[in-house]
Each structure stands twice: as structure tokens, then as C-alpha cells.
Chimera marker file (.cmm) of the C-alpha trace (Angstrom):
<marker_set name="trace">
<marker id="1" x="123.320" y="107.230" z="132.953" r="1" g="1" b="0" radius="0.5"/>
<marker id="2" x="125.139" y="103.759" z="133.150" r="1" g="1" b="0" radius="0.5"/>
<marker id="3" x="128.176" y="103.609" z="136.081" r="1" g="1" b="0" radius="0.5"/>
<marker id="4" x="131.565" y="102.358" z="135.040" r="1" g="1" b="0" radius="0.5"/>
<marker id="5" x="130.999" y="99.032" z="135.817" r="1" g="1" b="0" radius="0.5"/>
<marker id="6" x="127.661" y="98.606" z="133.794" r="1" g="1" b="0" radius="0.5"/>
<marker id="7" x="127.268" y="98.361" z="130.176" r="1" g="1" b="0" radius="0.5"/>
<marker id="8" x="124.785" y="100.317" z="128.044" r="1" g="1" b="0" radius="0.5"/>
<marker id="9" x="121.570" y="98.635" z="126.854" r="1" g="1" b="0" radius="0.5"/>
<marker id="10" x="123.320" y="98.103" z="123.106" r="1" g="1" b="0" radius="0.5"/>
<marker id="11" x="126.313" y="96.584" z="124.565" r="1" g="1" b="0" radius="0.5"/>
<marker id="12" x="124.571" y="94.064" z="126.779" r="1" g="1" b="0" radius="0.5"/>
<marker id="13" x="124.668" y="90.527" z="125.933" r="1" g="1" b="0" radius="0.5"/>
<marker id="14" x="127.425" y="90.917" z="123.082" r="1" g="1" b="0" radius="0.5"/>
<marker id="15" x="129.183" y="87.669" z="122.912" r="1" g="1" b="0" radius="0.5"/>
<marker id="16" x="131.278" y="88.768" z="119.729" r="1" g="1" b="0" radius="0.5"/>
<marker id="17" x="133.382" y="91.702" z="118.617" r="1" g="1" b="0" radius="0.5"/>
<marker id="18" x="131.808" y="95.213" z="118.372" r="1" g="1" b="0" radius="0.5"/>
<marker id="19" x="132.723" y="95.144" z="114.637" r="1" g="1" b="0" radius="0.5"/>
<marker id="20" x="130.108" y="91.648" z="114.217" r="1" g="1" b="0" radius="0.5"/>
<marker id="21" x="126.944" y="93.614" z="113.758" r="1" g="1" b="0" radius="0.5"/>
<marker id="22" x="124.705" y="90.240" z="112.957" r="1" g="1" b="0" radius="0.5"/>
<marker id="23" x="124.574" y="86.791" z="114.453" r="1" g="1" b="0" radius="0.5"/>
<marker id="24" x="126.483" y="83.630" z="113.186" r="1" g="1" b="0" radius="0.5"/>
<marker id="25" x="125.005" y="81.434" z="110.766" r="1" g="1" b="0" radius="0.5"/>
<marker id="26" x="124.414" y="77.984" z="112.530" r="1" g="1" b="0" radius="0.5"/>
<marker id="27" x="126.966" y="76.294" z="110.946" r="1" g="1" b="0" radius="0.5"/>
<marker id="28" x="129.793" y="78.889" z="112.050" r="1" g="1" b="0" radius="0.5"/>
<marker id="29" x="132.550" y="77.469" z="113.677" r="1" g="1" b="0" radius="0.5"/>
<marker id="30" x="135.007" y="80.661" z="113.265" r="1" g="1" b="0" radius="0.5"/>
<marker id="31" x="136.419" y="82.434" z="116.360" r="1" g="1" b="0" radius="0.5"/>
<marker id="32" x="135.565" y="86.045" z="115.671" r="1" g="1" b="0" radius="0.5"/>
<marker id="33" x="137.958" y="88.551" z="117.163" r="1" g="1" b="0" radius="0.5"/>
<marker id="34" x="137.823" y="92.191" z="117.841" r="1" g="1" b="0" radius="0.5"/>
<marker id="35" x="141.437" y="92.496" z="116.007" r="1" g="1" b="0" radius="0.5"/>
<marker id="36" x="140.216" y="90.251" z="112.601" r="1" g="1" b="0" radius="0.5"/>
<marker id="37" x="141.685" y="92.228" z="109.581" r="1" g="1" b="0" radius="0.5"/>
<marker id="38" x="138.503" y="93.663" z="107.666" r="1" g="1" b="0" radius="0.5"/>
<marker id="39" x="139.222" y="91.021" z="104.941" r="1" g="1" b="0" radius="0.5"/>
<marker id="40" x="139.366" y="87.947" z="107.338" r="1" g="1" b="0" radius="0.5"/>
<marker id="41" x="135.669" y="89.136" z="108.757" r="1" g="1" b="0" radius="0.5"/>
<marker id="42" x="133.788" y="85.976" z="107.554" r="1" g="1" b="0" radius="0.5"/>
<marker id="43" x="131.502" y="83.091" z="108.832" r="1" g="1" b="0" radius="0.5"/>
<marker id="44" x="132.952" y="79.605" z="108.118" r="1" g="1" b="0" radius="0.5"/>
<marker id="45" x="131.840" y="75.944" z="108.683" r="1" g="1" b="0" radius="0.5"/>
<marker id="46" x="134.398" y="73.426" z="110.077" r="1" g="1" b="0" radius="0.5"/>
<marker id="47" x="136.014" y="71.701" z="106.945" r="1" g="1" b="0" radius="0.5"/>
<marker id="48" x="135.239" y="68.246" z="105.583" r="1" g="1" b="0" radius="0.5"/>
<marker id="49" x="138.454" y="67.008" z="105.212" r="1" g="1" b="0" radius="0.5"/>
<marker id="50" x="139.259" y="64.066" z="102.763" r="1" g="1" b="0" radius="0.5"/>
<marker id="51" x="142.622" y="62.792" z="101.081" r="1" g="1" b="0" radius="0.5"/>
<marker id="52" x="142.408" y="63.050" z="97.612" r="1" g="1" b="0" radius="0.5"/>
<marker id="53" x="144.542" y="63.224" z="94.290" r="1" g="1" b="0" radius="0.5"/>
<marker id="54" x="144.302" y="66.124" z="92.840" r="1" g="1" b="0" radius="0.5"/>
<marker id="55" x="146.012" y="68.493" z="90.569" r="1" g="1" b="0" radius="0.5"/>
<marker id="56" x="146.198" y="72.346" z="89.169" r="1" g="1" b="0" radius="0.5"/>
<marker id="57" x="145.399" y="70.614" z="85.611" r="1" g="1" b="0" radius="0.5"/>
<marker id="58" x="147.895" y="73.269" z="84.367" r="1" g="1" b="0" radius="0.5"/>
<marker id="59" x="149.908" y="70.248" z="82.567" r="1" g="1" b="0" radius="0.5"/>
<marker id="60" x="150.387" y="68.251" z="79.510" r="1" g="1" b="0" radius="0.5"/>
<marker id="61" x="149.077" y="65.234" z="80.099" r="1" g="1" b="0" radius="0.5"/>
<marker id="62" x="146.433" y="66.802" z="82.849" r="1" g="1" b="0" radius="0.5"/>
<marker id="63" x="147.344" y="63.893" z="84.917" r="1" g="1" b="0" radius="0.5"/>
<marker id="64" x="150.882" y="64.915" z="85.261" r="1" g="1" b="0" radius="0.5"/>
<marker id="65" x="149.817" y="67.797" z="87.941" r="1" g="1" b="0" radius="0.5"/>
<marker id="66" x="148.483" y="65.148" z="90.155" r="1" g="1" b="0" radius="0.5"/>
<marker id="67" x="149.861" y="64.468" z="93.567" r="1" g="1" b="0" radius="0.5"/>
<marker id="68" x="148.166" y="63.122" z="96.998" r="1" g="1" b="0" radius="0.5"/>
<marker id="69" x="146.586" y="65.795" z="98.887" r="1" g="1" b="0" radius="0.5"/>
<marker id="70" x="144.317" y="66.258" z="101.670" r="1" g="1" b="0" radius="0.5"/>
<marker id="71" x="141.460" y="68.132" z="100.530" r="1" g="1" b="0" radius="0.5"/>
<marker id="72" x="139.317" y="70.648" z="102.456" r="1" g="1" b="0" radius="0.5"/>
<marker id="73" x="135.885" y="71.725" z="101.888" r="1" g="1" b="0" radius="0.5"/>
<marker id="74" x="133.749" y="74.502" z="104.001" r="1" g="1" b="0" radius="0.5"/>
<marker id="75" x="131.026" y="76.723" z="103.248" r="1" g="1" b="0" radius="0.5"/>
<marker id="76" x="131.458" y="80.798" z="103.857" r="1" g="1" b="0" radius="0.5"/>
<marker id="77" x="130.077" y="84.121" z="103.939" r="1" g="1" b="0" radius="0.5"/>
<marker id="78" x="131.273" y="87.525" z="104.415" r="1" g="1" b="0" radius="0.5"/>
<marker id="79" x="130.466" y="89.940" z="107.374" r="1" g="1" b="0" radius="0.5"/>
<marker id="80" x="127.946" y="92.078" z="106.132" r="1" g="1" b="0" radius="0.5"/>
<marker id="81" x="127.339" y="90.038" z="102.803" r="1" g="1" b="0" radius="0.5"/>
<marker id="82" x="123.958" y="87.655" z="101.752" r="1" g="1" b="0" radius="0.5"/>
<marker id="83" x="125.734" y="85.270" z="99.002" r="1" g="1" b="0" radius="0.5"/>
<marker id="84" x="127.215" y="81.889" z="100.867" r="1" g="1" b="0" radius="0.5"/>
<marker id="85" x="130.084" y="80.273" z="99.288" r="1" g="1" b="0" radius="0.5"/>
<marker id="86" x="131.921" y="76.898" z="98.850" r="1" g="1" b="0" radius="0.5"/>
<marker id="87" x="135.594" y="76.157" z="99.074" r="1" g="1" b="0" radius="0.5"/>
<marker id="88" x="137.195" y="73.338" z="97.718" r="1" g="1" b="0" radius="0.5"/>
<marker id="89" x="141.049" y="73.740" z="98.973" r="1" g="1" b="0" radius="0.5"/>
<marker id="90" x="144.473" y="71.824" z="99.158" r="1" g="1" b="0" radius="0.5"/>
<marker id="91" x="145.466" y="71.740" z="103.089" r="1" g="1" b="0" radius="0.5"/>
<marker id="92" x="149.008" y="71.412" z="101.586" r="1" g="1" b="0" radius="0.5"/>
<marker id="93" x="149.489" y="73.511" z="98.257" r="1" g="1" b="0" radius="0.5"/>
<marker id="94" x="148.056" y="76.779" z="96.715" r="1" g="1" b="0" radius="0.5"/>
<marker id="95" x="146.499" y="74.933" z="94.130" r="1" g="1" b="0" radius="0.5"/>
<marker id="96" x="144.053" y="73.695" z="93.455" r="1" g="1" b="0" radius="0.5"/>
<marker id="97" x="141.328" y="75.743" z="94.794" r="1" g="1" b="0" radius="0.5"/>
<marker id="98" x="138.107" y="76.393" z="94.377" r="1" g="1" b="0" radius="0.5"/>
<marker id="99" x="135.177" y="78.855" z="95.214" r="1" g="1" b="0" radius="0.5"/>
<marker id="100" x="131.382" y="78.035" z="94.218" r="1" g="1" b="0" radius="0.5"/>
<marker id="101" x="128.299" y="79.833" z="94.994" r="1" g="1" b="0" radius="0.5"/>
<marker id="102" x="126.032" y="78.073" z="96.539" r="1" g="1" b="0" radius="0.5"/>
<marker id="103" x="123.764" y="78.020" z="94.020" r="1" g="1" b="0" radius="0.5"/>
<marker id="104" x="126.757" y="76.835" z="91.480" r="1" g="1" b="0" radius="0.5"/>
<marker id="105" x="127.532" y="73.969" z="94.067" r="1" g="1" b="0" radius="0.5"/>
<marker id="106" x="124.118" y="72.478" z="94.022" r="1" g="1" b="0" radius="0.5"/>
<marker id="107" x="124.688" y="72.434" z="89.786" r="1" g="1" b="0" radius="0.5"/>
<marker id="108" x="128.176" y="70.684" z="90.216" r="1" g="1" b="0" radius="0.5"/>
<marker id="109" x="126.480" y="68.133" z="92.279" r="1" g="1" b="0" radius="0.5"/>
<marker id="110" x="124.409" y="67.141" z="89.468" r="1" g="1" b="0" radius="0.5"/>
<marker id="111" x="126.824" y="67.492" z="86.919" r="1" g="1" b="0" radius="0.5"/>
<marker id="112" x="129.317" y="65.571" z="88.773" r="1" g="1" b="0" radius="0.5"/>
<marker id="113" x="127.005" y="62.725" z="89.102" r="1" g="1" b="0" radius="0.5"/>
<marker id="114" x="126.108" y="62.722" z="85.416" r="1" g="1" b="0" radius="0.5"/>
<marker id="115" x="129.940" y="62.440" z="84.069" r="1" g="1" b="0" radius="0.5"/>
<marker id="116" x="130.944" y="59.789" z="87.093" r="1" g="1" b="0" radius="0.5"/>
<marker id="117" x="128.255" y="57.459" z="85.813" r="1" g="1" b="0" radius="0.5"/>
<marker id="118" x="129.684" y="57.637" z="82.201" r="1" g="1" b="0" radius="0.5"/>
<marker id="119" x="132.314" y="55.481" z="83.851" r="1" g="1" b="0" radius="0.5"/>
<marker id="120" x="130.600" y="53.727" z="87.005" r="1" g="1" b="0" radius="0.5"/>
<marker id="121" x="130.792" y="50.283" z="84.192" r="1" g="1" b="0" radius="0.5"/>
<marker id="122" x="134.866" y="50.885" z="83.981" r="1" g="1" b="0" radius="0.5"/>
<marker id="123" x="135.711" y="51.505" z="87.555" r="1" g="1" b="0" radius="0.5"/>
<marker id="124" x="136.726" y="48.343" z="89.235" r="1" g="1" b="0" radius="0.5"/>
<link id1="1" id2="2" r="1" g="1" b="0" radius="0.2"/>
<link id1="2" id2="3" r="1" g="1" b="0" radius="0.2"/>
<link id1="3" id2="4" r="1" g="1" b="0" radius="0.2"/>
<link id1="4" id2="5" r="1" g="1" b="0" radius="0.2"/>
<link id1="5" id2="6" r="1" g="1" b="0" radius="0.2"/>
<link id1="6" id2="7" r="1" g="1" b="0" radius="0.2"/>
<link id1="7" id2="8" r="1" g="1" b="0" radius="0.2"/>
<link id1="8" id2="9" r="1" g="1" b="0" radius="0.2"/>
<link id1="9" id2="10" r="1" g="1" b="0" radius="0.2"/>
<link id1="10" id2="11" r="1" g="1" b="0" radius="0.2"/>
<link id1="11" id2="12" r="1" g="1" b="0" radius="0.2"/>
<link id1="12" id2="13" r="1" g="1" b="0" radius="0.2"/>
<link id1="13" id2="14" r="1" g="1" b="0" radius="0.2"/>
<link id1="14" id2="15" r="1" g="1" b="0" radius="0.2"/>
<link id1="15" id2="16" r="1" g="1" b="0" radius="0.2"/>
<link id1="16" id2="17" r="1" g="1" b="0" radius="0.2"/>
<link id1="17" id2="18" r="1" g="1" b="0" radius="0.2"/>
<link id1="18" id2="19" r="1" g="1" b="0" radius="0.2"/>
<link id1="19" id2="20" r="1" g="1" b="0" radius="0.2"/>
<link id1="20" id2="21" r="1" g="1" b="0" radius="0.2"/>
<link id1="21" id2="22" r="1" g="1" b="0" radius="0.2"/>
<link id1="22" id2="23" r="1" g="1" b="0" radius="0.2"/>
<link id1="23" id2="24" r="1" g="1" b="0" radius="0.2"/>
<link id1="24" id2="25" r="1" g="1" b="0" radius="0.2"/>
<link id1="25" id2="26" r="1" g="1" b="0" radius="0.2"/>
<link id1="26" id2="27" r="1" g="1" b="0" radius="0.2"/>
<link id1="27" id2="28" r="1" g="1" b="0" radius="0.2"/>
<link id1="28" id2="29" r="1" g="1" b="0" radius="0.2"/>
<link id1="29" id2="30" r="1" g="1" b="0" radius="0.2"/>
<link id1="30" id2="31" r="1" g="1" b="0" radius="0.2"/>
<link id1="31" id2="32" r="1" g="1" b="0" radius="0.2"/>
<link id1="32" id2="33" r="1" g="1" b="0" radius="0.2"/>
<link id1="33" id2="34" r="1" g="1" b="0" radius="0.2"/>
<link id1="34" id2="35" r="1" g="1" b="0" radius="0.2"/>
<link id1="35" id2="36" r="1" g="1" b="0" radius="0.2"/>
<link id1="36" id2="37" r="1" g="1" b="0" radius="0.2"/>
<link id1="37" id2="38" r="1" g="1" b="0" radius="0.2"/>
<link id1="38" id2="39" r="1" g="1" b="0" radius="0.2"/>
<link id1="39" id2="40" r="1" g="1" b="0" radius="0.2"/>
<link id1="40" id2="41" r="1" g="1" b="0" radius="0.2"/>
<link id1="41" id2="42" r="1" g="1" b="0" radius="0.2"/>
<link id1="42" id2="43" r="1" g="1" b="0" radius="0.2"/>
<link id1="43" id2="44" r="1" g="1" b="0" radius="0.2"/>
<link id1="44" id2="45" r="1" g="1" b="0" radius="0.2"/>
<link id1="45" id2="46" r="1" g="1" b="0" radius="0.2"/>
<link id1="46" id2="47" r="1" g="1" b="0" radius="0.2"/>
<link id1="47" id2="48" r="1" g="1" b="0" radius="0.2"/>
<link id1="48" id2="49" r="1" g="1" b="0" radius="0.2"/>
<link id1="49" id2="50" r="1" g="1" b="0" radius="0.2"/>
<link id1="50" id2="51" r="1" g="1" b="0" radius="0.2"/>
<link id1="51" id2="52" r="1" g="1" b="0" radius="0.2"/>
<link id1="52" id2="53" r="1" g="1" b="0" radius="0.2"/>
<link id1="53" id2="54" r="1" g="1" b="0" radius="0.2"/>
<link id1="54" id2="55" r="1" g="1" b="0" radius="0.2"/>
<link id1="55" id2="56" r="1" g="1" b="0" radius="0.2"/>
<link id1="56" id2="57" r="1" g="1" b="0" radius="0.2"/>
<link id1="57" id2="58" r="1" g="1" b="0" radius="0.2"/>
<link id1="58" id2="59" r="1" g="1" b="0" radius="0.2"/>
<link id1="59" id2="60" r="1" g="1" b="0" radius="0.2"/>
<link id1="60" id2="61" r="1" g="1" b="0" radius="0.2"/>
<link id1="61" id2="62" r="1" g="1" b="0" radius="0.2"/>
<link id1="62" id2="63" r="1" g="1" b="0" radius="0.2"/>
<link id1="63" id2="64" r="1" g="1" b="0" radius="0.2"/>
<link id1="64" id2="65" r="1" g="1" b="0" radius="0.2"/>
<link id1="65" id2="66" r="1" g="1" b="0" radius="0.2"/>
<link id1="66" id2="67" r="1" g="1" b="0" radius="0.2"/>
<link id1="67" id2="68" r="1" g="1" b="0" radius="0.2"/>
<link id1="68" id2="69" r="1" g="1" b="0" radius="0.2"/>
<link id1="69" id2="70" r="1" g="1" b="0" radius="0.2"/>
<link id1="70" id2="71" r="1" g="1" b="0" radius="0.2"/>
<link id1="71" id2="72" r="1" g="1" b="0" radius="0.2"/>
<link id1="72" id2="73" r="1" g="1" b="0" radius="0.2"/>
<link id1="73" id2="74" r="1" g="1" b="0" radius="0.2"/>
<link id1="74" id2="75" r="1" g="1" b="0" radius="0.2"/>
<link id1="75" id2="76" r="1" g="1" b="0" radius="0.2"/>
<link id1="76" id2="77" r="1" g="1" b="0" radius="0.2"/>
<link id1="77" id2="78" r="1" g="1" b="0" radius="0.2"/>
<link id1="78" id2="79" r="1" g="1" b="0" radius="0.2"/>
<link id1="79" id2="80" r="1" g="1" b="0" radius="0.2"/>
<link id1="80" id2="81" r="1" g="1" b="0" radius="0.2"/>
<link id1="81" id2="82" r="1" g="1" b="0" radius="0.2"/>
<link id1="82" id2="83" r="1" g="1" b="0" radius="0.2"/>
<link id1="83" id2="84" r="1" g="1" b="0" radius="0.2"/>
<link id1="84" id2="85" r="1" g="1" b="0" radius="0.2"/>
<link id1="85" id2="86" r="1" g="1" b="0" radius="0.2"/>
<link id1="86" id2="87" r="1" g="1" b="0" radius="0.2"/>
<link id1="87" id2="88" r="1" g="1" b="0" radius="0.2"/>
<link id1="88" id2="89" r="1" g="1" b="0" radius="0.2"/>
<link id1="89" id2="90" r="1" g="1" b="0" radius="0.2"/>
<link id1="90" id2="91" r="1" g="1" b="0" radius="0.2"/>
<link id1="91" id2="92" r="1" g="1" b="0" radius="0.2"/>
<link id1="92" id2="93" r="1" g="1" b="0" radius="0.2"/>
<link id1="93" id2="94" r="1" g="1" b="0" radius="0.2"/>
<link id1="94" id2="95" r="1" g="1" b="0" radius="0.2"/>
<link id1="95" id2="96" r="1" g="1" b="0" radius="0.2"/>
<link id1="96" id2="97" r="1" g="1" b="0" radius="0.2"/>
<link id1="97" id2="98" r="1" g="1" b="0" radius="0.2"/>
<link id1="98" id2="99" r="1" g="1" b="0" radius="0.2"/>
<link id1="99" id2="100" r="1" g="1" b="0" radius="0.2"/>
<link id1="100" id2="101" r="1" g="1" b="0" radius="0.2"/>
<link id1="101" id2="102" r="1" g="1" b="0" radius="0.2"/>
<link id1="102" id2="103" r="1" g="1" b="0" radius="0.2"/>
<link id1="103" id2="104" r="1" g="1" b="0" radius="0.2"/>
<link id1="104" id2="105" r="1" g="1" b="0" radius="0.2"/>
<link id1="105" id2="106" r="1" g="1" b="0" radius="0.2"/>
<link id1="106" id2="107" r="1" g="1" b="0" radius="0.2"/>
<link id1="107" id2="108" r="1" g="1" b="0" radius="0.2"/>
<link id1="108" id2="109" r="1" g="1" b="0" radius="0.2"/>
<link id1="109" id2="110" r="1" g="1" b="0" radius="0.2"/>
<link id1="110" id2="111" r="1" g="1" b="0" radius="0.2"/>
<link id1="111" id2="112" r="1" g="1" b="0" radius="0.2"/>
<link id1="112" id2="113" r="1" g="1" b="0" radius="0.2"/>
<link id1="113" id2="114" r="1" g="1" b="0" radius="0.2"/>
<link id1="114" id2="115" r="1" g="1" b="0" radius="0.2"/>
<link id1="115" id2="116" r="1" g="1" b="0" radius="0.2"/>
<link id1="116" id2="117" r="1" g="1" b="0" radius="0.2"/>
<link id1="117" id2="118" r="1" g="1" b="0" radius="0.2"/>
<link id1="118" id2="119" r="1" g="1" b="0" radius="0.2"/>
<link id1="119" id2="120" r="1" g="1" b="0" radius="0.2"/>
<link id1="120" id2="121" r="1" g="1" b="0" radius="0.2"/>
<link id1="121" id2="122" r="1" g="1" b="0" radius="0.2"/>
<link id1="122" id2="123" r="1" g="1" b="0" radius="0.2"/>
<link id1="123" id2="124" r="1" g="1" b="0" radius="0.2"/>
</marker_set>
């Protein structure tokens, strides 16, 4: 039987909270703590930050929603869960924001690329 002062053979070596039942992805930079809110138990990577003009496209013209923003961009995954997500985020406003599967980031990469090259010729 352990003493007070020793730790049973589950608890030993535990580096995170008792709730953090698997081991960070590499890419996790989030401080986990034993007091996270159920909802905030997820795996993050440090954001690649980038000032941007962006809108919520919720506006006639389109353009009119635009404003300088910095914009944020991390990849995710719950506690517990097996599907990895992308957020594209204003640092400043609600909106916009965006979440992507993995799998439907890769696509957008492509896609993107297609529909900038339509107007690589205009671009100064």
C-alpha cells in the first residue's frame, strides 16, 4: 500500500490534469488545467497570426463588411475526440470565423489556388 507521500503506480509521471486521459498532439501549445470547463478541454497549436482585410460578407456590396483585422489561424482537437480542426478567426471581432476539417482545409488549399490564379494577370 502506497504512504502519503507516494503516489500510486497510475498517478506517477502525470504531467497534466487527471481529467487529460491521452497525451498532447505535438503541435499542442495549450496549458491544460485541472479546473478547464469540459467544453474548453481541447488541444490547440499556437496561432499564425497575419493582418488581413476581411469581412462577415453579410453586406450589399460584399466589400462593404470589410475592415483591417488581424487574423488568426490554429489547428484543434477535442479531449477525447479523433477529427482535427482548423480555425480561421478575427483577433478583434466575432466575425468572421471559420472552422474546417482537416480534410476540408487541404480542399480549400487547392481551391484557393485555382480562383487566385484567375486573377494573378490583374494583380499589380
Amino acid at each position: 500500500m502506497a504512504g502519503a507521500d507516494e503516489q500510486s503506480e497510475p498517478d506517477r509521471g502525470r504531467t497534466g490534469p487527471t481529467w487529460l486521459g491521452e497525451s498532447c498532439p505535438s503541435w499542442c501549445a495549450r496549458e491544460h488545467g485541472e479546473d478547464d470547463h469540459p467544453e474548453d478541454r481541447f488541444h490547440q497549436s499556437e496561432p499564425s497570426l497575419f493582418p488581413a482585410v476581411a469581412g462577415s460578407g453579410d453586406t450589399v456590396p460584399l466589400a462593404a463588411s470589410m475592415q483591417a483585422v488581424t487574423l488568426g489561424v490554429r489547428i484543434g482537437r477535442q479531449v477525447g475526440e479523433d477529427r482535427t480542426w482548423l480555425l480561421i478567426e478575427s483577433l478583434e471581432h466575432r466575425r468572421p470565423r471559420t472552422v474546417l476539417t482537416h480534410e476540408t482545409a487541404r480542399a480549400l488549399l487547392h481551391h484557393l489556388a485555382d480562383q487566385l490564379s484567375l486573377t494573378d494577370a490583374e494583380v499589380p
